[in-house]
Structures are given as structure tokens and as C-alpha cells.
N, C-alpha and C positions, 0 to 999 in steps of 0.2 A: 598549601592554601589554608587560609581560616577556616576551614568545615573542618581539619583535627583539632583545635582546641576544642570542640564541645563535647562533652561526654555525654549527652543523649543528641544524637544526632537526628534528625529528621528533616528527609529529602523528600522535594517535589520534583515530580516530573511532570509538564506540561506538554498536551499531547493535542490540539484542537482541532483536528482534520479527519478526512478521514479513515479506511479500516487499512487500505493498503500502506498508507501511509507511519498508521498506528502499529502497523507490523514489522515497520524498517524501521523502530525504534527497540524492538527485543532485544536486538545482540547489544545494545549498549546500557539495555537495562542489566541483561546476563554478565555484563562488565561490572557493572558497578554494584551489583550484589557480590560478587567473587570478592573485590576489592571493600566493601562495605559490608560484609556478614551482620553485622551487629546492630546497622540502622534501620530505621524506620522507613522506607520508601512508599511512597506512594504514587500516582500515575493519578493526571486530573485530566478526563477524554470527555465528549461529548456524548451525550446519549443512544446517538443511533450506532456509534460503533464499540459499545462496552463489551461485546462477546469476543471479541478477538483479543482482550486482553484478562477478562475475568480467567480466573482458574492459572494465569501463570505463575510459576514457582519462584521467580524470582522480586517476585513484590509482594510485600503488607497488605495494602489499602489500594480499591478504586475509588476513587471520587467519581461521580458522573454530574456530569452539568445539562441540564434538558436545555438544547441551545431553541424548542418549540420557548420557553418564555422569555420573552424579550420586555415584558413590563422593568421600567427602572427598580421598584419596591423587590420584584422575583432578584434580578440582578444582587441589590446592595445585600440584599439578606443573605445570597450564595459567598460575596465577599468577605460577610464579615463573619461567615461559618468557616471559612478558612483562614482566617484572621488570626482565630483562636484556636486552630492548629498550633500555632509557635513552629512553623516552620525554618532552619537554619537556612538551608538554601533551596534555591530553586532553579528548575534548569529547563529553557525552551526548546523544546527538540524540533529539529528541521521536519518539514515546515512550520515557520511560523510569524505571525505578521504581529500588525499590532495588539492586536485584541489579545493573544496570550500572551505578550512580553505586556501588557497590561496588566495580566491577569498577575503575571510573576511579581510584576512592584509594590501592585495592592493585597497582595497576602502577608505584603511587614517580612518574610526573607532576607534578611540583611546580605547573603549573599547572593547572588541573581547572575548566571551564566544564559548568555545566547548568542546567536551569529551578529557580526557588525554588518548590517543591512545599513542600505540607504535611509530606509523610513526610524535607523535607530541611530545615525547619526546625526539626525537631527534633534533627536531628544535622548540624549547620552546616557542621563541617570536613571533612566529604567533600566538599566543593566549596571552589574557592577563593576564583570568580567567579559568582555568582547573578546568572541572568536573571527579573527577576521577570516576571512573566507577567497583565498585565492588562487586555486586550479579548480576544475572540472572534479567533483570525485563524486562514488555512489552516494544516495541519503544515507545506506547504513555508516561509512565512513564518517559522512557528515557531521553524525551525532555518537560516532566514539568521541571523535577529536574533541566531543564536549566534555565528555567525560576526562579524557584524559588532561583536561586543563587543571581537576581538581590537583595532580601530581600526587608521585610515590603511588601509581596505578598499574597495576601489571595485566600484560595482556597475550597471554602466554595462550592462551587455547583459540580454537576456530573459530570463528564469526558462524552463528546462525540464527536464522529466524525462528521464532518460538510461538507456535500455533497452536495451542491447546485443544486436546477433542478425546471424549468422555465415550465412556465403553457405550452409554445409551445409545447414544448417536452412530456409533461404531457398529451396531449391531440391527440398530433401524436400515442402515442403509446397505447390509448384507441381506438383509429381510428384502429390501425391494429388489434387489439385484436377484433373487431369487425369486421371486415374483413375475418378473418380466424376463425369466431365462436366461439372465447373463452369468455364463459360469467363469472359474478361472483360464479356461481356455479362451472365452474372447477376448480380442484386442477391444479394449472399453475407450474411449475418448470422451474428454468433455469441451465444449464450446460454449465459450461468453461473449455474444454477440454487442451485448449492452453497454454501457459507458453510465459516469455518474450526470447529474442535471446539469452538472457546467461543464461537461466531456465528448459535447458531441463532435468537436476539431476533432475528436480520437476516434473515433465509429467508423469501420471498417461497413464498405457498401454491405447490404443485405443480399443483393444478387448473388454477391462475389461469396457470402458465408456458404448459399444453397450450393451453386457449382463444387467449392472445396469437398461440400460435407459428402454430396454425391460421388465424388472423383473417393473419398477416402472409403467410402463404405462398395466401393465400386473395386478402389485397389487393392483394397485391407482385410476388404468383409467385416470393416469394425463395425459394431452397434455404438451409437453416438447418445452424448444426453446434453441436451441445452440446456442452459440454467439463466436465472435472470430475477430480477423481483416484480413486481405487479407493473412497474411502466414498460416493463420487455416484454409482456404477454404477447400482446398483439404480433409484435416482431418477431417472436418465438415462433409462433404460431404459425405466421406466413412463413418460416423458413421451414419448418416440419410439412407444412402442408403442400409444401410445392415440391419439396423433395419426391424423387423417384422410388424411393421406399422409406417409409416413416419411421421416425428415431423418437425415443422419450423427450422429455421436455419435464421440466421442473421450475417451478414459481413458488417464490414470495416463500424457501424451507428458510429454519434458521439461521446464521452465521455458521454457528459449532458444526450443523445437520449438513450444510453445503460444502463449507471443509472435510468434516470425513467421506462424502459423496467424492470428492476431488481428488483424495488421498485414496482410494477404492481404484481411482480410472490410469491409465496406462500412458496417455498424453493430453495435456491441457492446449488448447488454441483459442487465443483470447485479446481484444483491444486493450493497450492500457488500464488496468482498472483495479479493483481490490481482488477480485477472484484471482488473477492475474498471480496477484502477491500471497495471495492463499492460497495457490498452488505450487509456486517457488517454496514456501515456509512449509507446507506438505511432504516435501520432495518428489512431487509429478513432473517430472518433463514437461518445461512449457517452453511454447513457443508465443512470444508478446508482438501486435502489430502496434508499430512506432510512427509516428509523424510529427506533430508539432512539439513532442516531449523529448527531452532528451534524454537515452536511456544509460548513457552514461551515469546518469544519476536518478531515473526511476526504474531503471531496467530489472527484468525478473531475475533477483539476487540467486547465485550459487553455482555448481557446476551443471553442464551440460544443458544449461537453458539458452534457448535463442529472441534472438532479434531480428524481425523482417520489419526493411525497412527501405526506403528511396531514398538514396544520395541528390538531394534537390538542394540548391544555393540557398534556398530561403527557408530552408528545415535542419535543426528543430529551429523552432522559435520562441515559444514558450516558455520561460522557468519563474515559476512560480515562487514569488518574494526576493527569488535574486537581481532580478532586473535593475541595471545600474550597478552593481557589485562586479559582475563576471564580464570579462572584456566580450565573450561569448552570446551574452545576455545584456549587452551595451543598449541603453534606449533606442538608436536612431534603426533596428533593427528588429525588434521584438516586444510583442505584450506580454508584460508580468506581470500583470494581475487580471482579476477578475474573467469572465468571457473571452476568450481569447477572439481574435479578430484576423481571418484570411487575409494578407496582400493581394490574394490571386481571387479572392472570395467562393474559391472553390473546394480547399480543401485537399489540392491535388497530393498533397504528400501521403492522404489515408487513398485516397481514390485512383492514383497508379500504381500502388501495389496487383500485383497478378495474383490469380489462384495456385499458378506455375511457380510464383517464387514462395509459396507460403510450401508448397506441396515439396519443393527442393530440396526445403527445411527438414521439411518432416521423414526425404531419406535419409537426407545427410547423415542423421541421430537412429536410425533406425536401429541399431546395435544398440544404444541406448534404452531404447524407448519397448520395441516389438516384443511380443512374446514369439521364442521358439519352440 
């Protein structure tokens, strides 16, 4: 490709979603540092999720865009501060809609890779290089095969997610662990009840969190900690407090401070969600509740993680920017964008999961997962 003629090379990576999302895009940053030693990379993410990627090793520069100002004058001045980057190429990583294959045209990139979505066949020249996009595969896959379109790319080592977390933080959260008596002999668990503001198709009942965490602290003796940020409070809180014996709870810590808390616990159980993938990129044993997402392609990346989930006709449904691309993801079957929207208007593919198939799960892996 045209990115080796230039002799100072300087790459964009567009990243505009968010932190779980932001973290299936490492291994193919991890790629393209292998493969690009000597260039300039950068990463352009939104503001609420720049801790998942600051402090990673294989990039230069974060850009962060406050997607809070949405005035046109905040906008044009952010463009044309990367304008005058000189940036050579630029690459959309999955997901991504129009607003950052926007953002990739109006930075002047003369080279411009992304997936050939629908919404980008119809406006062709915002990209230079179209990946077109036709089986089922993970997002990490997704966004190698970006990379390797630049060619003469070698991809010789293991795909992993790259979660950065800082001895501070590492040593805060052995502080509280001692604090609250949990030593290396207990089996620790963490549980993420919560979903993000347009994820509630994903939210696993609250009844069903209290019964598992019971039945687990009943068959385990594990000590459990919920986590969540300020709109889970509440929810947190009714599921600690209805419990038969009370478990920790954690609101609104940092990204970095939640990740090492995750990396600390024994088994992660979690809806969809970025914790979810910050527990996959950790290496905690997670088990992910699945419904309308398909985990074929957001699934908790790596070994020995699992998937619970209901084989329903009309699940998943959901994929997000692919709709109309994926025979899978065909319109007359699914919403791809925005809020997603029940057939059934109930939800059932989160709400007949059992406490019994999530608990299966968490024999199944026991070897995995249990301290002996």
C-alpha cells in the first residue's frame, strides 16, 4: 500500500465508542506497532473512555475528543487541530458509523481504511480502502483484517487485549481487600449488574443477579463485590441489600482502579458491557450474559471465557453498524442502530436465561476458575 512510500509515517486510529469496544481494538494496535516500529500512531477516542487506552505501550499519542461539546465552533476547531497533524493514513476501527469515518476524511489522510458498510456505500469517498465485510467474525478479528489490508504485515504472535493498570492502583485495591478481610484463600467474584445508557436489551433481571449471588456465596462461600458507576447505585444497592448475607459494592472507582479490582477477583459475571471486556483483557474468567448482541462478534475475547445464552429464533439481533452488510444482520430482521427495539417487547432473550444455566457455567470452568 501507499503508507510505505512515506518516510515519516503518521497513523490515525479512530476509536469512537466505547471502553469495551476501545479494548477490542489493542491487539490490532499491538499489530501494527510490531509491523510499524518506527511510526507515529496515534488513537483519536472519546473522553469518557481514555483510561482504557492511556499508558498503552504500543502507541505515541491519545487524542481525546469531549464528545460533552457538541457547539459547531468546539467541533470545527477540534478538526482542524488535527488537520495539522499531517496525518498519512487513517484507519476506522470496528465500530464505526458515520461520524468517525467523518472524522477520518476531514483530517486531509490521504489514505482512509474502513469496513464497506452500507451507510459507506453510499458515500464511497470517505474511505479510500474498503474492507468489505462478509462472515460472522470477532470485533478483534474485525479490526486485524484492517490492518492487514495495509500488506507485508506479519502476524506471527497471539492476539491479546491490552489493559493497562499501574502499581497505584494495584496496591489501592490489595489495601481494600485487606480492609474488608479478603485474603488469598477466598474465592473473590465480581458482578456487573449494569449496562451502558443505550444497553438496557442487555440487563440481566435484578431478581435473577440476587438469587445467583446467593446460590454462589451459599455454594462457594465466595465474598462477592458489585461494581457499577453512579446510575447502578441504586441497583447495586437493592441487590446487596436483599441478599441473605451482604457482599461489597463499589461505585463510580476509576477505570484503571476497577480494572485492577477485576484482575484481583477469581471470576467475573457480567451483562454485555465494558467491565465485561475488562475482565477478558485482565485475564479473570468471565462468564458474559448474551441476548440481543451477538457474541460471535462481542463475545468476552480469549480462553476459558464463557457465553450464557438462549438459542431464541429472533436472537441475537442487534449488530451494530453492520445491518444490511451481514446476511445475519439482513434489515427485514434486525435493528442496527441506535436503541435497539424488542419484537417481542419483552426482552425475553435476557429474561429466560435461568440462575441454573448461569451457575452450569460457573461449574463447568470450576477447574479454571476455583481456588484449591
Amino acid at each position: 500500500m501507499e503508507i510505505f512510500k512515506y518516510k515519516k509515517r503518521k497513523i490515525l486510529v479512530i476509536s469512537m465508542q466505547g471502553i469495551g469496544d476501545l479494548l477490542l481494538i489493542t491487539p490490532a494496535l499491538s499489530l501494527l506497532r510490531r509491523n510499524f516500529p518506527q511510526s507515529i500512531i496515534s488513537v483519536l477516542v472519546l473522553s469518557n473512555a481514555k483510561d482504557i487506552i492511556l499508558g498503552n505501550p504500543d502507541i505515541d499519542r491519545v487524542i481525546i475528543y469531549d464528545h460533552k461539546k457538541k457547539s459547531i465552533f468546539a467541533i470545527l476547531k477540534f478538526i482542524l487541530k488535527l488537520r495539522k497533524e499531517g496525518f498519512n493514513l487513517s484507519i476506522c476501527a470496528y465500530p464505526s458509523g458515520l461520524r468517525a469515518i467523518f472524522v477520518g476524511f476531514l483530517t486531509g489522510a490521504p489514505l482512509r481504511i474502513g469496513q464497506n458498510l452500507v451507510c459507506v456505500k453510499k458515500i464511497p469517498f470517505l474511505l479510500t480502502h474498503k474492507i468489505d465485510v462478509i462472515k460472522v467474525k470477532h470485533a478483534v478479528d474485525m479490526n486485524i483484517d484492517l490492518i492487514k489490508t495495509l500488506g507485508q504485515v506479519s502476524n506471527d504472535k497471539k492476539k491479546q487485549l491490552v489493559m493497562p493498570i499501574n502499581q497505584t492502583d494495584t496496591e489501592f485495591v490489595l489495601r481494600y481487600k485487606r480492609r474488608h478481610d479478603i485474603s488469598d484463600t477466598n474465592i473473590f467474584i465480581c458482578i456487573h449488574p449494569g449496562v451502558s445508557k443505550l444497553g438496557e436489551s442487555r440487563r440481566w433481571p435484578l431478581d435473577k443477579f440476587i438469587k445467583l449471588s446467593d446460590r454462589l456465596v451459599e455454594e462457594y462461600n465466595a465474598r462477592i463485590v458489585f461494581i457499577g458507576i453512579e446510575d447502578d447505585r441504586a441497583a447495586l444497592n437493592e441487590i446487596n441489600g436483599t441478599m441473605n448475607k451482604k457482599q461489597l459494592v463499589v461505585v463510580n472507582w476509576p477505570i484503571k482502579r476497577v480494572s485492577a479490582l477485576i484482575k484481583s477477583c477469581d471470576l467475573f459475571i457480567g451483562n454485555n458491557s465494558g467491565p465485561m471486556h475488562i475482565a477478558a483483557a485482565v485475564k479473570t474468567t468471565t462468564i458474559g450474559l448474551f441476548g440481543d448482541t451477538d457474541p460471535r462478534i462481542h463475545g468476552p475475547y480469549g480462553e476459558n471465557n464463557i457465553v450464557v445464552r438462549k438459542n431464541l429464533n429472533c436472537s441475537p439481533c442487534f449488530y451494530p453498524f453492520l445491518h444490511g452488510t451481514l446476511d445475519c444482520a439482513r434489515l427485514d430482521r434486525c435493528i442496527g442502530r441506535g436503541r435497539p427495539k424488542c419484537i417481542k417487547s419483552e426482552f425475553e432473550c435476557m429474561k429466560s436465561i435461568e440462575v441454573d444455566d448461569v451457575l452450569k457455567e460457573v461449574k463447568k470452568i470450576e477447574s479454571v476458575w476455583k481456588r484449591t
